[in-house]
C-alpha positions in Angstrom: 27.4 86.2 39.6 30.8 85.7 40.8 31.8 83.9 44.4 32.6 86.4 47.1 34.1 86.3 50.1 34.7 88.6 53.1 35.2 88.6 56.8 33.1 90.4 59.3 32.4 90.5 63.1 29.2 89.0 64.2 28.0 89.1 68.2 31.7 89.0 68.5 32.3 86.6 66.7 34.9 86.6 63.4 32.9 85.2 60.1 33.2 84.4 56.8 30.6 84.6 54.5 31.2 83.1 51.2 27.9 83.5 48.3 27.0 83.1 44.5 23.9 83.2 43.2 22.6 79.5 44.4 23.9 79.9 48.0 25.1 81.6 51.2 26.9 79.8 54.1 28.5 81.5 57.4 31.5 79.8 58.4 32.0 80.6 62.3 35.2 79.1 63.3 35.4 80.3 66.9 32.3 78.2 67.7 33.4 75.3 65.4 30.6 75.6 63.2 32.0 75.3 59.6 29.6 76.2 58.5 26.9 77.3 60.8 24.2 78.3 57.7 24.3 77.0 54.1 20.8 79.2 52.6 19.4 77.4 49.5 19.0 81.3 47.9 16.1 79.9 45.6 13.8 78.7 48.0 15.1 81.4 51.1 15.4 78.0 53.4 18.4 77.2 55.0 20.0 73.4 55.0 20.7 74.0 58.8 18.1 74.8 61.6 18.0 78.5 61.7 16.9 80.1 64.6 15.3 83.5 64.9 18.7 85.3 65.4 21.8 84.5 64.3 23.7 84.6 68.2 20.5 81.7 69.1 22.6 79.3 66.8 25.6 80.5 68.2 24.7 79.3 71.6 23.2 76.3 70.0 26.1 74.8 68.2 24.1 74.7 65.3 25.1 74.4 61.4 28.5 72.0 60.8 29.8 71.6 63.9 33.3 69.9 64.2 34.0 67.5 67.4 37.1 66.8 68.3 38.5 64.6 70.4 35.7 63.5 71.2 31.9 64.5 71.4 30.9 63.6 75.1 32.1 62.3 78.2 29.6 60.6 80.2 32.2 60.2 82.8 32.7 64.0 82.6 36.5 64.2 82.4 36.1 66.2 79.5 34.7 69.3 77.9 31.0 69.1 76.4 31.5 69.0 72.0 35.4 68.2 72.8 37.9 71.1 72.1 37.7 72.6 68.7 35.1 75.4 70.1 36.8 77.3 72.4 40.4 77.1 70.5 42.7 79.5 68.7 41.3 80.0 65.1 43.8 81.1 62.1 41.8 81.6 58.9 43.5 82.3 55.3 41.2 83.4 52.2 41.7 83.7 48.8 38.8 84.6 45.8 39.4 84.6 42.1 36.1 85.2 41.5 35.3 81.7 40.1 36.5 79.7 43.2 36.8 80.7 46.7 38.6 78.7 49.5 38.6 79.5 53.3 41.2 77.5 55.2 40.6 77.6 58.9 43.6 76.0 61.2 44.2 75.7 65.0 45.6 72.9 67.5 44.4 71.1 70.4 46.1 69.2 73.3 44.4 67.1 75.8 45.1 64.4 78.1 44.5 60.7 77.0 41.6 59.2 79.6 44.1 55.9 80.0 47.4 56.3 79.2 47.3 60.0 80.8 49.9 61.3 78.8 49.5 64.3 76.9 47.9 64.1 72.9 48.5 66.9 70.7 46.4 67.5 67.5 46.6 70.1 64.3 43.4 70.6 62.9 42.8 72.1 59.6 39.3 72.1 57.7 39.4 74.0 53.8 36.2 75.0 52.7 35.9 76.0 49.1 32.8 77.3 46.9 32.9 77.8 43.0 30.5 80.6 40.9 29.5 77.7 39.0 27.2 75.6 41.6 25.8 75.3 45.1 28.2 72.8 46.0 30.8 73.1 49.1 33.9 71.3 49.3 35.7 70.7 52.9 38.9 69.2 53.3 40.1 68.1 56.3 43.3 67.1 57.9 44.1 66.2 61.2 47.8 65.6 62.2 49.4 64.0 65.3 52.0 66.6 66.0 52.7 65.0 69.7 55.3 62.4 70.3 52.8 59.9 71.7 49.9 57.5 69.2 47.0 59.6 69.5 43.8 58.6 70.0 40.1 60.1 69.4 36.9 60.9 67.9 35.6 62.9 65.3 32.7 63.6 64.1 31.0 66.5 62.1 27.7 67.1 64.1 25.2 68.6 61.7 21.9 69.8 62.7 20.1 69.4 59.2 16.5 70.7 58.2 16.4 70.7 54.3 13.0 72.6 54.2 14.4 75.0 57.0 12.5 73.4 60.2 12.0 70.0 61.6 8.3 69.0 60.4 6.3 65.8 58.6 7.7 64.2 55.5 11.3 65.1 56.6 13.7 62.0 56.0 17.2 61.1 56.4 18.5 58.5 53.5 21.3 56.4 53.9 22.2 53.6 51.8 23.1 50.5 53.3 22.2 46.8 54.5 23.2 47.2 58.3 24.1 49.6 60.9 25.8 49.8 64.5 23.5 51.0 67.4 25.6 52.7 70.1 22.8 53.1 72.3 18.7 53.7 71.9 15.2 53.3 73.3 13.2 52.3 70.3 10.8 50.2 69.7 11.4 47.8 66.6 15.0 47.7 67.9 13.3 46.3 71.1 11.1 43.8 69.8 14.2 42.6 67.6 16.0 41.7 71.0 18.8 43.8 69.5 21.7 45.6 72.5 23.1 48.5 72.4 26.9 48.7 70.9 25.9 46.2 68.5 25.1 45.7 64.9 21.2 45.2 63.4 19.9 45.4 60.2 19.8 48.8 58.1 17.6 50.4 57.8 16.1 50.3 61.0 11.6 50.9 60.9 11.0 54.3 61.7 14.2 55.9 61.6 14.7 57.1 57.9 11.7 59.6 58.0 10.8 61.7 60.3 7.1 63.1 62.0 7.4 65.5 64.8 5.8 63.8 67.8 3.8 66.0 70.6 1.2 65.4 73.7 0.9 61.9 74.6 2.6 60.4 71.4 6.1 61.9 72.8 7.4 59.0 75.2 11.4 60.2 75.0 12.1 57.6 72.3 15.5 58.0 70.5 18.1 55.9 68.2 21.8 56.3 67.2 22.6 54.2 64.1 25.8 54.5 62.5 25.3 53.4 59.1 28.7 53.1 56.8 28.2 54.5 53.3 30.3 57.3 51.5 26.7 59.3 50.8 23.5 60.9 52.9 20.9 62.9 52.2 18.8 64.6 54.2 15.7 66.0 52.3 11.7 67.0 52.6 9.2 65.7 50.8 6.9 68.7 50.5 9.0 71.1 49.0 11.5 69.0 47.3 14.3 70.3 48.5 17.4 68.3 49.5 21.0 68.7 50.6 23.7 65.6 49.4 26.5 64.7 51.6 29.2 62.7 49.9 32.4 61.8 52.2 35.8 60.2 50.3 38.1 57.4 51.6 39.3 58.2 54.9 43.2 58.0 55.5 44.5 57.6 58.8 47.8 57.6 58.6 48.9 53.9 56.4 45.5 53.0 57.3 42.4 53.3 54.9 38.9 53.4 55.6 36.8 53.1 52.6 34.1 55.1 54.2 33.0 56.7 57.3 30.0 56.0 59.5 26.4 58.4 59.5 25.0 58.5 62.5 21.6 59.3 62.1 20.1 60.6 66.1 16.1 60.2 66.1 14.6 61.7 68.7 10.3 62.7 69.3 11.0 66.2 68.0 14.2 66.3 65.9 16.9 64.5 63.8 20.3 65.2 63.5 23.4 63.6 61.1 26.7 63.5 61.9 29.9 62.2 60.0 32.0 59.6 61.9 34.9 58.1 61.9 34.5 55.6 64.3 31.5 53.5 66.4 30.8 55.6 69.4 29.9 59.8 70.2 30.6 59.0 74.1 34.5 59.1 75.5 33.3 57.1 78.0 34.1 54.1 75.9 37.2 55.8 75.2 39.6 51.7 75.2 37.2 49.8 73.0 38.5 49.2 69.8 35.3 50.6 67.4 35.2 53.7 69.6 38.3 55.6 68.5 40.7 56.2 66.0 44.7 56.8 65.9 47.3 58.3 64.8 50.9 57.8 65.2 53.6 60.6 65.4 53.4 62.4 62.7 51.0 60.5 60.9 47.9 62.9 59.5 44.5 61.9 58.2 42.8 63.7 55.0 39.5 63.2 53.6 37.2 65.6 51.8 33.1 65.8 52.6 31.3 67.7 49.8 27.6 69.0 50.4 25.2 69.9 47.5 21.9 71.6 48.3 19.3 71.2 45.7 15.5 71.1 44.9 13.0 69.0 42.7 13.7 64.8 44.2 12.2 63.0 47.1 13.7 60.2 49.0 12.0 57.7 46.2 14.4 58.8 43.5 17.6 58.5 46.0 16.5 55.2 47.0 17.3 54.5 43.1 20.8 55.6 43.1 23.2 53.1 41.9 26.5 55.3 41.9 27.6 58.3 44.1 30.6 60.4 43.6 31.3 64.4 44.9 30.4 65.2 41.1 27.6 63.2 40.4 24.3 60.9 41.6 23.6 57.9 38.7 19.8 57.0 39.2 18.6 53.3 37.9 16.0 54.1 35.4 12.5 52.2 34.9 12.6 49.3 33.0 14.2 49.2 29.8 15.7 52.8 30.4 18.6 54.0 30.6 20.0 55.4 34.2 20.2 59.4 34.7 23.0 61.5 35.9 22.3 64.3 38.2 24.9 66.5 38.1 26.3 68.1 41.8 29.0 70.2 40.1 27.9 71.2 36.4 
């Protein structure tokens, strides 16, 4: 099967649906959800939460959903999920038949929280899909087109569900020795004496997997942990199915990050990931150093997130990876074996 793409009108709402014969994904850019579904066509399950109608998730923010400048504002100076949402979308396709790339561009301005001058921001994220795999590609680039250094928060919010809903023997792996807590009520975090806005040991006891809590057991625990690694994945252990994040380098400008943060969000009755690129989801912190990021005039930053869905592994074999690129997951192997190579992009 080849790689289509078209554009259609949904609840008012312009989309583009890109497919082959391992996926479908949505891509909603006038809600910021790019993309809002990502449908593993072999088992019928969705990476995303799916609600029962498409418009639910459209009031939900659900799939991919890009933040910028910031996520929150406890001090409410500024709009709920930042400002990509309720911008002015441009979108550019183009299908060979083999490869199929969706560019969606628009730009922001907003007022800085302590300098109050004015901050102006080009956004463009390029989402591309291949007849070969499941595999999508997203590029993004954000460029300081004002005349002032720019700061600001991004993050890629995505409310993952690999078997389709939240339930038992979910999990969200991230490799990694330590993590930053921006804020949490949690009970090994608790007994460790640990603060919030601080580093603690990763991984943290009861975050990775996840089991729905109800009645008496739900007491309004949650967790933030920002965990710095270039891969996630977010999987079930019932039905095997998983979906791989891999992020690049980050460049901001002359500045490179080797890798971004995960924040992994526990709560009683879900679990969400989101890609960051700095320490903190809350504007309210806006002049500490680890909550933001800059850019200079003129300076852009690029960096590309790829996301696999798949089937047949459970967290035990991802706890056994020993090298992660876009292309390809290398597994240790038992002893005296060699490692194995799974494939994202065959």
């Amino acid at each position: 099967m080849k790689i289509t793409l078209k554009e259609e009108t949904i609840s008012g709402e312009r989309v583009v649906i890109m497919e082959n014969a391992y996926f479908q994904s949505i891509m909603v850019p006038g809600k910021a959800m790019l993309p809002a579904t990502y449908l593993n066509k072999s088992t019928g399950h969705d990476v995303f939460l799916r609600r029962a109608k498409l418009e639910e998730s459209f009031l939900s923010l659900d799939g991919l959903y890009d933040c910028l400048p910031w996520v929150g504002d406890s001090k409410k100076r500024g709009a709920t999920k930042g400002l990509l949402r309720t911008a002015t979308w441009q979108i550019k396709t183009e299908n060979t038949g083999d490869k199929a790339t969706a560019r969606f561009s628009t730009d922001i301005s907003y007022t800085d929280f302590t300098t109050g001058k004015t901050n102006r921001l080009a956004f463009a994220k390029t989402i591309t899909g291949s007849s070969k795999h499941a595999q999508l590609r997203m590029d993004y680039e954000i460029e300081n087109t004002g005349l002032e250094n720019a700061k600001f928060i991004f993050v890629g919010h995505a409310r993952v569900a690999a078997g389709g809903t939240y339930d038992r023997g979910d999990y969200v792996y991230v490799p990694g020795t330590n993590c930053w807590v921006m804020d949490f009520k949690w009970p090994a975090l608790e007994k460790l004496g640990a603060k919030p806005y601080s580093w603690a040991r990763w991984p943290v006891e009861g975050v990775i997997d996840f089991t729905p809590k109800e009645g008496p057991e739900k007491k309004g625990e949650y967790i933030y942990a920002f965990v710095p690694a270039s891969w996630a994945v977010v999987g079930d252990e019932k039905s095997k199915e998983y979906a791989v994040f891999h992020c690049s380098s980050v460049r901001l400008g002359k500045t490179v990050l080797p890798e971004p943060y995960w924040c992994i969000l526990h709560r009683d009755g879900d679990y969400i990931l989101e890609l960051s690129l700095s320490r903190d989801l809350d504007a309210a912190n806006w002049d500490k150093a680890w909550a933001t990021v800059a850019l200079a005039p003129g300076e852009t930053a690029h960096f590309t997130v790829c996301m696999t869905l798949g089937q047949g592994l459970v967290k035990a074999d991802f706890e056994k990876v020993t090298e992660a690129a876009a292309e390809r997951l290398v597994f240790s192997g038992a002893s005296g074996q060699t490692n194995s190579v799974l494939r994202l992009t065959p």
